[in-house]
VOMILO-663010 format. One record per residue: residue in three letters; x, y, z of N, C-alpha, C, CB in turn. Coordinates in steps of 0.1 Angstrom, whole numbers, padded with zeros to 4 digits, always signed. Atoms other than C-alpha are relative to their C-alpha. Glycine has a CB too. Layout:
<nodes>
AlaXYZXYZXYZXYZ
...
</nodes>
This chain:
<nodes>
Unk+0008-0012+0000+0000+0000+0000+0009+0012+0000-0010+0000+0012
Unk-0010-0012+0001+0013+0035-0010-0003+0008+0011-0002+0008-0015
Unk+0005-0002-0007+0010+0055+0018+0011+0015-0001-0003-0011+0009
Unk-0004-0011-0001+0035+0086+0006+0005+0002-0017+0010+0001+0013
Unk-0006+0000+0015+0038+0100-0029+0009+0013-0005-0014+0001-0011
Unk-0009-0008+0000+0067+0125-0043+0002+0000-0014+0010-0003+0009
Unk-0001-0003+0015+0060+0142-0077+0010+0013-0001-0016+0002-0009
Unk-0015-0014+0010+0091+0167-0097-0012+0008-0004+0014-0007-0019
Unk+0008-0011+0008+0074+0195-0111+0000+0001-0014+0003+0012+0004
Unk-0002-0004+0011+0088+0206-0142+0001-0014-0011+0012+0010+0002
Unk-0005+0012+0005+0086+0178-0169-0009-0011+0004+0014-0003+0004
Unk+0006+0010-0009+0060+0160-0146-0006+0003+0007+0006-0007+0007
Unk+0012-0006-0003+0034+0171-0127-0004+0013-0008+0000+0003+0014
Unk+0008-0011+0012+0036+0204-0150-0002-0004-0015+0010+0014-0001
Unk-0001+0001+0016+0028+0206-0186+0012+0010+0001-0015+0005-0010
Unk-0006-0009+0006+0046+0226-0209-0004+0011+0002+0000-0002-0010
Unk+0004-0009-0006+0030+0253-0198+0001+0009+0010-0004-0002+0000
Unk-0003+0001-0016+0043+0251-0165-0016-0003+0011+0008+0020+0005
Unk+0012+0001-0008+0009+0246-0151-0002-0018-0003-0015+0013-0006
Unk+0007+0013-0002-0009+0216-0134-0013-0003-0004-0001-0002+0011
Unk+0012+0001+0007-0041+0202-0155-0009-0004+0012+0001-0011-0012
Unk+0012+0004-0012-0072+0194-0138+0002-0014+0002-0017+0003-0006
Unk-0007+0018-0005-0062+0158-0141+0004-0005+0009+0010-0005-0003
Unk-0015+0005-0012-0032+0157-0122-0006+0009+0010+0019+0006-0004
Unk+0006-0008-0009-0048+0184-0098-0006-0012+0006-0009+0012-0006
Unk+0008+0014-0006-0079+0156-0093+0003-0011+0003-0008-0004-0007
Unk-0004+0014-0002-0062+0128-0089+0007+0006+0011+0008-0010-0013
Unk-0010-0003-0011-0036+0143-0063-0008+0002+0011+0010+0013-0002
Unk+0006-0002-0009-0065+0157-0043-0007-0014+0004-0007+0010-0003
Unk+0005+0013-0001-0083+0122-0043+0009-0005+0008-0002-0008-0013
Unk-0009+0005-0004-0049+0109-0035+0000+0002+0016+0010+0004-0009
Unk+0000-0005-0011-0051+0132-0003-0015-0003+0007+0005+0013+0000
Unk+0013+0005-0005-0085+0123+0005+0003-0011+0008-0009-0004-0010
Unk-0002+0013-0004-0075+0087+0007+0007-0001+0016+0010-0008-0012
Unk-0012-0001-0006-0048+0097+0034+0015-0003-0001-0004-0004+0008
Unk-0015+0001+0009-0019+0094+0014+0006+0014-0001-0001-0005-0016
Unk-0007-0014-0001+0006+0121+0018+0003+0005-0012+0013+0000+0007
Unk-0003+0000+0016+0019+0136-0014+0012+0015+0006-0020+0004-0015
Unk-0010-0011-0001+0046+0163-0012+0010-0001-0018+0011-0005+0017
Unk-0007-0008+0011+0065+0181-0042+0013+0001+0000-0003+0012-0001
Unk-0020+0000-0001+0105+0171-0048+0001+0006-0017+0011-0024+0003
Unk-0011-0012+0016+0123+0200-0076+0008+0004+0007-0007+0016-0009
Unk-0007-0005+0003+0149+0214-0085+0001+0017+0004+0000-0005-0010
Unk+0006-0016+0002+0132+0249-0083+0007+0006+0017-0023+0001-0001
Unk+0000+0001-0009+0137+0269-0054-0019+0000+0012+0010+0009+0000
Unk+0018+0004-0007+0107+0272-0026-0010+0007-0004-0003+0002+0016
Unk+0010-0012+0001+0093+0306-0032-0011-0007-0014+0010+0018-0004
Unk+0001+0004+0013+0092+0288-0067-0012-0011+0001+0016-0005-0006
Unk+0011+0011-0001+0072+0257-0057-0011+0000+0009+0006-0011+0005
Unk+0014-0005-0014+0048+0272-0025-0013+0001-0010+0003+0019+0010
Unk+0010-0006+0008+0028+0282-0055-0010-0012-0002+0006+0004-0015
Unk+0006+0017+0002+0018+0247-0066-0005-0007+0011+0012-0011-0003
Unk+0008+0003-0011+0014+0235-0033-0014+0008+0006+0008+0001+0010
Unk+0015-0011-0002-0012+0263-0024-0011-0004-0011+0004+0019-0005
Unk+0015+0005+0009-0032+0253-0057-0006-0012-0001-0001+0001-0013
Unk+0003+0013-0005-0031+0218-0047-0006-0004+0015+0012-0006-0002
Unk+0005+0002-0011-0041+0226-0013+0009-0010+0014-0013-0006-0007
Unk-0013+0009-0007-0006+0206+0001+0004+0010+0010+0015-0005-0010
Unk-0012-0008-0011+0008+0219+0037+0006-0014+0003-0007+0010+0017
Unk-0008+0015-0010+0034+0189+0041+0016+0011-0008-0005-0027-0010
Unk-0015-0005+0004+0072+0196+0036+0000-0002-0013+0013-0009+0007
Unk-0001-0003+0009+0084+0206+0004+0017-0006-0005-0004+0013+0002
Unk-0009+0008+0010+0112+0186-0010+0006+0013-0011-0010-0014-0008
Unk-0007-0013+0013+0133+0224-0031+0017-0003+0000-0002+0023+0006
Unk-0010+0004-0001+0165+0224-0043+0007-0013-0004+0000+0002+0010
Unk-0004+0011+0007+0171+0190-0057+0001-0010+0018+0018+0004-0013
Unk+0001+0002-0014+0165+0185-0013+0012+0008+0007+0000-0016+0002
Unk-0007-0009-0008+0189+0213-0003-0004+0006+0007+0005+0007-0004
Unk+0008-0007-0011+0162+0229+0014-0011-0009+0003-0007+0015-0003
Unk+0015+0004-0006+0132+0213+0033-0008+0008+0008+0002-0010+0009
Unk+0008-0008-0011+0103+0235+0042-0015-0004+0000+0001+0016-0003
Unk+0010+0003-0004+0069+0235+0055-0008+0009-0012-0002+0003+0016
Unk+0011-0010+0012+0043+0248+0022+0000+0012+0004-0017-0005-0002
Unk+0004-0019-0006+0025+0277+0043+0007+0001+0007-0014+0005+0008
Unk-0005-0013-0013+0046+0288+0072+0014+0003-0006+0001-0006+0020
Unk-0011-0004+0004+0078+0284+0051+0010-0004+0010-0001+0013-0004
Unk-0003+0001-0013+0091+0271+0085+0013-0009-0007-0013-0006+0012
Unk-0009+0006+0008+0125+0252+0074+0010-0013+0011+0011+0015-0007
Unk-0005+0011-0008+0131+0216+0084+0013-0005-0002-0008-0011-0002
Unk-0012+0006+0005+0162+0208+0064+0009+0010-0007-0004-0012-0011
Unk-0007-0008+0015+0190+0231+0047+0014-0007-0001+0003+0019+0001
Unk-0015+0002+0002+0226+0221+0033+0001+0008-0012+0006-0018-0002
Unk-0002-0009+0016+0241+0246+0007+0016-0004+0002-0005+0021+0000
Unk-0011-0001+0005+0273+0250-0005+0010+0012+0006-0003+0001-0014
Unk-0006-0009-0013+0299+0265+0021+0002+0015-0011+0019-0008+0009
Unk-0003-0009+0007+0305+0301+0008+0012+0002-0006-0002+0007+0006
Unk-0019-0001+0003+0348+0298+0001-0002-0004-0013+0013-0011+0011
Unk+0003+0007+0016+0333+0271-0027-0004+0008-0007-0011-0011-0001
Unk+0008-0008+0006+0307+0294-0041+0010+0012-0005-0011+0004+0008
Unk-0009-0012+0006+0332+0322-0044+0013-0006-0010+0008+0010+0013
Unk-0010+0005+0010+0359+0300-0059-0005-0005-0015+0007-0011+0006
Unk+0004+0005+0013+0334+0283-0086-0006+0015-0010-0014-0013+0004
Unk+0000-0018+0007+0322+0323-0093+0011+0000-0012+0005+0014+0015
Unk-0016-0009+0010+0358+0331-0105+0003-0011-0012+0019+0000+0013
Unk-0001+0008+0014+0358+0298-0128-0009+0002-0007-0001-0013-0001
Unk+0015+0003+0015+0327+0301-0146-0001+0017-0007-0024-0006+0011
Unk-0005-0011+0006+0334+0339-0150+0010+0001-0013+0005+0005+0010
Unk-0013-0001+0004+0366+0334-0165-0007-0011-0014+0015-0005+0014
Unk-0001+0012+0018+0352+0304-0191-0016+0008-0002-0002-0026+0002
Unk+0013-0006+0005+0317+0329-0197-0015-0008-0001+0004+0004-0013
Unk+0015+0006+0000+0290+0306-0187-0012+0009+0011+0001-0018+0005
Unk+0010-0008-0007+0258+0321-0175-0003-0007+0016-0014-0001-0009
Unk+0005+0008-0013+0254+0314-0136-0011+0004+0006+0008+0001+0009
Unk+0011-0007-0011+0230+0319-0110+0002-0006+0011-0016-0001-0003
Unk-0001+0004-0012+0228+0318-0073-0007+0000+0006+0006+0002+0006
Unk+0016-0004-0005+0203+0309-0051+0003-0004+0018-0017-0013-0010
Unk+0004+0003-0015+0198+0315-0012-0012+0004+0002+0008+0008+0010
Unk+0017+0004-0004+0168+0304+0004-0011+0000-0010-0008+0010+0011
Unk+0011+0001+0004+0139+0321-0011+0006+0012-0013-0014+0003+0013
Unk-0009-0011+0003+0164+0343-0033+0006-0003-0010+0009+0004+0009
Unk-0010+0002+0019+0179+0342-0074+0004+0009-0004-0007-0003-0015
Unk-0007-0015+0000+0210+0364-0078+0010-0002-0016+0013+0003+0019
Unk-0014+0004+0011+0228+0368-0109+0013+0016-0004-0010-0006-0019
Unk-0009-0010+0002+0256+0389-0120-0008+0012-0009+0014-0007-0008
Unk+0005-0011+0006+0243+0405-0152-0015-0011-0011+0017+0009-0010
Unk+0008+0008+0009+0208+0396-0174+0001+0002-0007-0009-0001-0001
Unk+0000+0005+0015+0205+0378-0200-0010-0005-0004+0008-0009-0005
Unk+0010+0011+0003+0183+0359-0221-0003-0012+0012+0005-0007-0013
Unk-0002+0008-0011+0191+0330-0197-0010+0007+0012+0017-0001+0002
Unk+0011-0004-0015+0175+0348-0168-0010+0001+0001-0001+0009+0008
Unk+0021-0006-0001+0143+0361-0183-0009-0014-0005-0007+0016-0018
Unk+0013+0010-0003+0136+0328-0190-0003-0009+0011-0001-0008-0010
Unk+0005+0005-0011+0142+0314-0158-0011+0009+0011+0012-0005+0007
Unk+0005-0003-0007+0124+0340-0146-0017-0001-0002+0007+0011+0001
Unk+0015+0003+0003+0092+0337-0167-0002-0018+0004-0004+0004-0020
Unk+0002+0014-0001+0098+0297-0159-0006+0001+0013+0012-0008-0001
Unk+0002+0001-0013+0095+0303-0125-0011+0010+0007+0013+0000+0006
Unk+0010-0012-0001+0072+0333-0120+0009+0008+0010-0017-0005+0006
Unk-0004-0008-0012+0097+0347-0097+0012+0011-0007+0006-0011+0013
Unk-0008-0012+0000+0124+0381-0097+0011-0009-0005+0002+0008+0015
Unk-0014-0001-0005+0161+0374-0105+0004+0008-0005+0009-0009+0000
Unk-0003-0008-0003+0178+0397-0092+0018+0004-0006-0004-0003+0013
Unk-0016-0009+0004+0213+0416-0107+0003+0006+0014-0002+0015-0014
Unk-0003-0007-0012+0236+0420-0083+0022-0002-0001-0011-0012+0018
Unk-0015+0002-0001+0278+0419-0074-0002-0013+0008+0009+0014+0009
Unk+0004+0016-0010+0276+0380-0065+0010+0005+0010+0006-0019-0009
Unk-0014-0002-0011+0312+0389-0048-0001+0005+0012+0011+0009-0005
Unk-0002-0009-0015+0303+0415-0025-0017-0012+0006-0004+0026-0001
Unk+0012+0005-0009+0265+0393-0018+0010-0015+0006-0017-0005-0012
Unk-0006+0012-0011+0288+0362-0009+0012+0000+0011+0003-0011-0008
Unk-0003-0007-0010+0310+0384+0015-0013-0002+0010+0004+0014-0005
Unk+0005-0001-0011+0279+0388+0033-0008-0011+0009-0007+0010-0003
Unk+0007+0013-0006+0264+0353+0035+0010-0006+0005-0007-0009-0010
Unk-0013+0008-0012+0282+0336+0065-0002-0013-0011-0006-0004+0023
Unk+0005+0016+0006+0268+0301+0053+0004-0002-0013-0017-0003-0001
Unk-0003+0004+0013+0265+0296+0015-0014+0000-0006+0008-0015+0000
Unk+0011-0002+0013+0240+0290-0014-0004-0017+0001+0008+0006-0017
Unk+0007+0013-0001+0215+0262-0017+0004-0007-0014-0017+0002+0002
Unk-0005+0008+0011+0225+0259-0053+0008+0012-0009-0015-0008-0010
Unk-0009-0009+0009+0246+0273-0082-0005-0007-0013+0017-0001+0002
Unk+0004+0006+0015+0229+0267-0118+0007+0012-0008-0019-0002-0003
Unk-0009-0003+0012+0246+0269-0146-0007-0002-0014+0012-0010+0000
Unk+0008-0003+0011+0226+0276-0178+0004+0005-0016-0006+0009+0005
Unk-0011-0003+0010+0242+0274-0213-0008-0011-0017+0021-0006+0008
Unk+0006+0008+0010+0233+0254-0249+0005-0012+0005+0004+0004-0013
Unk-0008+0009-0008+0233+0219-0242+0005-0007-0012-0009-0009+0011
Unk-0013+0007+0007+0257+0211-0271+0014+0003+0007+0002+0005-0016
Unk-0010-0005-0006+0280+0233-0251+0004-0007+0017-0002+0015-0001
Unk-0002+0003-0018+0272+0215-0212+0006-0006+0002-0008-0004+0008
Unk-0012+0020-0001+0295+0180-0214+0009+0006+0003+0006-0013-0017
Unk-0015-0006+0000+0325+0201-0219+0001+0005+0016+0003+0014-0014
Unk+0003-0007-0011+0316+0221-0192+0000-0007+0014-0011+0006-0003
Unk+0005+0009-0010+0302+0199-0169+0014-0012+0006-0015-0008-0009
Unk-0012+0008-0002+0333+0174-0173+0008+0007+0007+0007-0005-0011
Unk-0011-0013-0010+0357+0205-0163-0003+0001+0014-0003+0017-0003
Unk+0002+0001-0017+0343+0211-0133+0001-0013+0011-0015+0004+0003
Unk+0002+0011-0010+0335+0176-0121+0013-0004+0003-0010-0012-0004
Unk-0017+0001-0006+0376+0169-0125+0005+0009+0011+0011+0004-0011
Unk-0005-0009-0011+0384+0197-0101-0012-0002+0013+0000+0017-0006
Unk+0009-0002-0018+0353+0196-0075-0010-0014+0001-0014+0019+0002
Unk+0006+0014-0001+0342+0159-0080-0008-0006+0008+0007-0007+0000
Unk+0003+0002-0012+0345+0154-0049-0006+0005+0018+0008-0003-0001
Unk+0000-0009-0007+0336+0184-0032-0019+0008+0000+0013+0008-0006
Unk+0014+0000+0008+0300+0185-0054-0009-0006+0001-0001+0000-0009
Unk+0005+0006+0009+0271+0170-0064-0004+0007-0016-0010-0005+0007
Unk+0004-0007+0010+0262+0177-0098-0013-0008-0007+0011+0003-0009
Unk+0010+0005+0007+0230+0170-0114-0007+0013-0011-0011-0005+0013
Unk+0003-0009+0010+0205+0182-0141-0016+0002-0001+0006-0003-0013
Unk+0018+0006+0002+0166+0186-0144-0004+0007-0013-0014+0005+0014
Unk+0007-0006+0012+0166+0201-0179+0014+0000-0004-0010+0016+0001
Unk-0012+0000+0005+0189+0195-0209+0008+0017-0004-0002-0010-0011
Unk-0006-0009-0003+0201+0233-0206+0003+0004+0014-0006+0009-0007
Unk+0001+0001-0012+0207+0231-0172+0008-0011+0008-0012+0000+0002
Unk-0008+0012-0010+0232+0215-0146+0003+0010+0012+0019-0009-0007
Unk+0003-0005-0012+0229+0222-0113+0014-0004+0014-0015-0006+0001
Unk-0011+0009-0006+0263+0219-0084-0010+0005+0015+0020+0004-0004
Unk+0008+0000-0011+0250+0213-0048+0010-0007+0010-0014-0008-0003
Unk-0005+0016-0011+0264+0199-0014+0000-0013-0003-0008-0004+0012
Unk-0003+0017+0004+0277+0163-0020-0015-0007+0008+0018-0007+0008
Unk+0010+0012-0009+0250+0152+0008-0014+0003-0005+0000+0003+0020
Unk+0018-0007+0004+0217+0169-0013+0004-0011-0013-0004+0026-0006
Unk+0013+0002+0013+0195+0149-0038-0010-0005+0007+0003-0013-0013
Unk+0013+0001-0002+0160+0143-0040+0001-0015+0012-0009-0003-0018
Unk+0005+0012-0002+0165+0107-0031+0005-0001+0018+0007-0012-0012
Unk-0009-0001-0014+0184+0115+0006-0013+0007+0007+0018+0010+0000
Unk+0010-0003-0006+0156+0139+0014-0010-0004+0004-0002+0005-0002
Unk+0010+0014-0001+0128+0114+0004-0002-0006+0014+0006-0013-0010
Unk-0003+0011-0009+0141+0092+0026-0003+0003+0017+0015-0003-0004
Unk+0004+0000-0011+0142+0114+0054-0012+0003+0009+0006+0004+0003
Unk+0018+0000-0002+0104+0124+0052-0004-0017+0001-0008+0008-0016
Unk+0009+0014-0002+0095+0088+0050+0005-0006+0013+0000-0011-0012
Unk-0002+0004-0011+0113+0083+0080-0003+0005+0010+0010-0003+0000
Unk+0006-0013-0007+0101+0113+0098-0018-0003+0003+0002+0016-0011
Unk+0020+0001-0002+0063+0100+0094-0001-0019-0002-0013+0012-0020
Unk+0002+0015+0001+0076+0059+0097-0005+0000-0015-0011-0006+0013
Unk+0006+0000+0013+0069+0055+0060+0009-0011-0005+0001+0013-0009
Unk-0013+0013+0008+0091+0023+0047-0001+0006-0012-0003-0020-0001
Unk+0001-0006+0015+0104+0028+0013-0010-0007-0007+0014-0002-0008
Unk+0007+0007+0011+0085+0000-0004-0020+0006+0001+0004-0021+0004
Unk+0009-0006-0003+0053+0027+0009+0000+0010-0007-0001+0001+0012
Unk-0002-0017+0009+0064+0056-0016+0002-0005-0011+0013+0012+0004
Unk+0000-0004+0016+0057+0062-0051+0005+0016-0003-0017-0002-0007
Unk-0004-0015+0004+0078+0089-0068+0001-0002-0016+0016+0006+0007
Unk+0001-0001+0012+0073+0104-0100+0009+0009-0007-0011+0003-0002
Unk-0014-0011+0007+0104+0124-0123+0002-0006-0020+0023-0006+0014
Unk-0001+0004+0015+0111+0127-0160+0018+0004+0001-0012+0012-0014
Unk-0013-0003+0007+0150+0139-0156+0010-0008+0009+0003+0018-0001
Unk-0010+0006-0007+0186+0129-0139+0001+0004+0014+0011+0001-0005
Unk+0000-0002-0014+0183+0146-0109-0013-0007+0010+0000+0016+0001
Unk+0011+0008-0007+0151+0125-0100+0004-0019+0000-0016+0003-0011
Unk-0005+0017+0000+0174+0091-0105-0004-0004+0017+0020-0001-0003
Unk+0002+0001-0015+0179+0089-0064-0016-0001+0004+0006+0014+0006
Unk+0015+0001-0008+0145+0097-0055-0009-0016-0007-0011+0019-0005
Unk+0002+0009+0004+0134+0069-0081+0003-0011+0005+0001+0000-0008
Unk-0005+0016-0007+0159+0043-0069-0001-0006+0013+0013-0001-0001
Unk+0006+0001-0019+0145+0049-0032-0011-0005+0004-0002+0014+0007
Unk+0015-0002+0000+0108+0050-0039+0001-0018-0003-0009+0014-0013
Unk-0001+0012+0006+0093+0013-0038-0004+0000-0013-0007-0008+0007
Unk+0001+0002+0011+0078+0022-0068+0003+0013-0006-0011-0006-0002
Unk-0006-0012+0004+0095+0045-0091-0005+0001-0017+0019+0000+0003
Unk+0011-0001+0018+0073+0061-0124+0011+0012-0005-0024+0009+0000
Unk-0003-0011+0007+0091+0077-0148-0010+0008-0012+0010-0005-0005
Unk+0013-0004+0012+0071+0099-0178+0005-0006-0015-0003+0021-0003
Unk-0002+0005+0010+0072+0091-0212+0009+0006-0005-0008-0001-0006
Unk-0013-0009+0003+0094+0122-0218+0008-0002+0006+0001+0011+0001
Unk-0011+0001-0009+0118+0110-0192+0013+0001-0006-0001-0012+0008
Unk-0013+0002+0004+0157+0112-0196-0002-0015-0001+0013+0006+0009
Unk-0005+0020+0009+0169+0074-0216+0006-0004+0020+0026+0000-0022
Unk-0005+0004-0013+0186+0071-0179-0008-0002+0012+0010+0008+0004
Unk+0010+0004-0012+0157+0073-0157-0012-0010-0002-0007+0013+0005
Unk+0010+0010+0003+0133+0052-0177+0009-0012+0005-0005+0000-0017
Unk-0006+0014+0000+0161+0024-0176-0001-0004+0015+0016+0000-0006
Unk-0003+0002-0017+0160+0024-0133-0019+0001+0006+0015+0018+0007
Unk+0010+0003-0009+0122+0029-0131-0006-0014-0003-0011+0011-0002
Unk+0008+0011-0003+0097+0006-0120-0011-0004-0014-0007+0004+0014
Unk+0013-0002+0008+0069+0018-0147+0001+0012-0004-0012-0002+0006
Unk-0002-0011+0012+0070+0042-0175-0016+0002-0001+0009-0007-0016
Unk+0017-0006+0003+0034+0065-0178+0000+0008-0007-0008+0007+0010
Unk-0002-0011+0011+0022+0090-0199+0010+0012+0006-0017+0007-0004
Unk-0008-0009-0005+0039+0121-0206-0010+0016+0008+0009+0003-0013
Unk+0002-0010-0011+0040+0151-0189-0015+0009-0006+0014+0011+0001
Unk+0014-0007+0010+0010+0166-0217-0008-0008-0003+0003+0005-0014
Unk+0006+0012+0004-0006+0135-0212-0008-0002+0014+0012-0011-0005
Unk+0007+0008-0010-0016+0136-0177+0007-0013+0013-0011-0007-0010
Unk-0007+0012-0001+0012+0111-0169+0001-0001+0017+0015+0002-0009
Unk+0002+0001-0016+0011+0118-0128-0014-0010+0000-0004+0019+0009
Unk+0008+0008-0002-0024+0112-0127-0004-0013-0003-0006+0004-0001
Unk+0000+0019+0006-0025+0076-0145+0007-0005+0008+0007-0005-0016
Unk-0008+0009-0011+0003+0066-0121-0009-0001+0011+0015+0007+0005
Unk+0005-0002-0015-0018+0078-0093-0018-0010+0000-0001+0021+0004
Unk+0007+0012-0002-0044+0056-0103-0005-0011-0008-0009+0003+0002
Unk-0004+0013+0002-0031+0028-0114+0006-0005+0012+0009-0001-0012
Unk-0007+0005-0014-0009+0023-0079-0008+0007+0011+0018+0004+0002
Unk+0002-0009-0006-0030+0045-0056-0014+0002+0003+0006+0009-0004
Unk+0020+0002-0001-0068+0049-0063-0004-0011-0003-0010+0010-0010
Unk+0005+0014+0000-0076+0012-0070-0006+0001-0011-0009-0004+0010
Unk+0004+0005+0012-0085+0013-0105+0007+0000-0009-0009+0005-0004
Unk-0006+0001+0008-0074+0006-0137+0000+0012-0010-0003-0010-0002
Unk-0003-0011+0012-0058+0029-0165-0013-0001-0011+0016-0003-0009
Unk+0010+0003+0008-0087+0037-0189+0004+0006-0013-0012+0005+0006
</nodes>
């Protein structure tokens, strides 16, 4: 019996559109009816995802960050953070400067970038939220701590090259993941989806083989290979279909809600 479910946003509970259909809406609420938890694991940050939860009617922890942050939907109340010490963040600044890729930096509820570009207005219309132009240098002088994430945003014929570079130098010092092929994302080594997962289902007694999680990209590998049962969409990355459990429609297809009741509401796909 499923008794805790954990859908990605972008790619997967959203359309293309960025919005949730009435589908997936109805089926999630059903889902909560039943008394099945349901909570929201992205990449995004929170401010970014509270949205979704509010129109879904979800106050449970919020899985942002790829699980760099854990917070409570409405009070914003913050159960979990790990970011990226600040010394890192200022040293990966001065590389990605120096080789001209577009960055961004995000504390808490907060998207800072050096100068805008294309790149920003569309994370910004992606996300419905501000980012902000600023001197990263002097903002990470003032943050004791560090940054929840550092995305990196560039063509993805150009990201391999890139992506390799870095991971030789901070391999070990990183995680790196991606939830969109323009997009790679570096994080505390101890953050992914699938670590946080884990510690909500252990926070509300939940065994793993009690959770269904749903993701179309690589940064939803973890959370898949945790969940007893793990749905990928039909759009998924070639790498996450090969590790799930069950492949559903896609993301313009409704592909949440068919998972959710096929394993979850007791009936069959129609």
């Amino acid at each position: 019996m499923i008794r805790l479910v954990a859908s990605d946003l972008d790619g997967t509970l959203l359309n293309n559109e960025w919005q949730i259909s009435p589908q997936n809406s109805a089926a999630i609420r059903q889902t909560v009816a039943k008394g099945v938890k349901v909570t929201l694991a992205t990449g995004r940050m929170a401010a970014s995802t509270r949205k979704y939860a509010e129109q879904l009617g979800l106050d449970v922890p919020l899985i942002t960050y790829h699980g760099a942050l854990v917070e409570q939907a409405l009070s914003g109340e913050v159960l979990y953070r790990k970011v990226v010490p600040v010394e890192l963040a200022a040293e990966l600044l001065e590389i990605l400067v120096k080789k001209g890729v577009h960055t961004q930096f995000f504390i808490k509820d907060r998207v800072f970038v050096r100068k805008h570009n294309a790149y920003s207005e569309y994370y910004s219309r992606m996300s419905g939220l501000q980012v902000e132009e600023t001197d990263i240098y002097k903002l990470l002088q003032k943050e004791p701590e560090g940054c929840e994430k550092i995305l990196c945003i560039a063509e993805e014929e150009d990201l391999p090259k890139i992506v390799a570079e870095l991971k030789e130098i901070y391999g070990d010092r990183l995680h790196f993941t991606s939830s969109s092929p323009n997009f790679f994302d570096m994080l505390n080594p101890e953050v992914n989806k699938g670590a946080a997962l884990k510690a909500l289902a252990e926070r509300w007694e939940i065994k793993a083989s009690e959770v269904l999680a749903c993701g179309d990209s690589q940064n939803d590998i973890e959370m898949l290979s945790y969940a007893g049962i793990g749905v990928a969409m039909e759009n998924a990355h070639p790498e996450l279909k090969k590790i799930a459990d069950y492949i559903t429609a896609s993301n313009e297809q409704d592909g949440v809600a068919k998972a959710l009741v096929k394993f979850v509401l007791g009936q069959e796909e129609r």
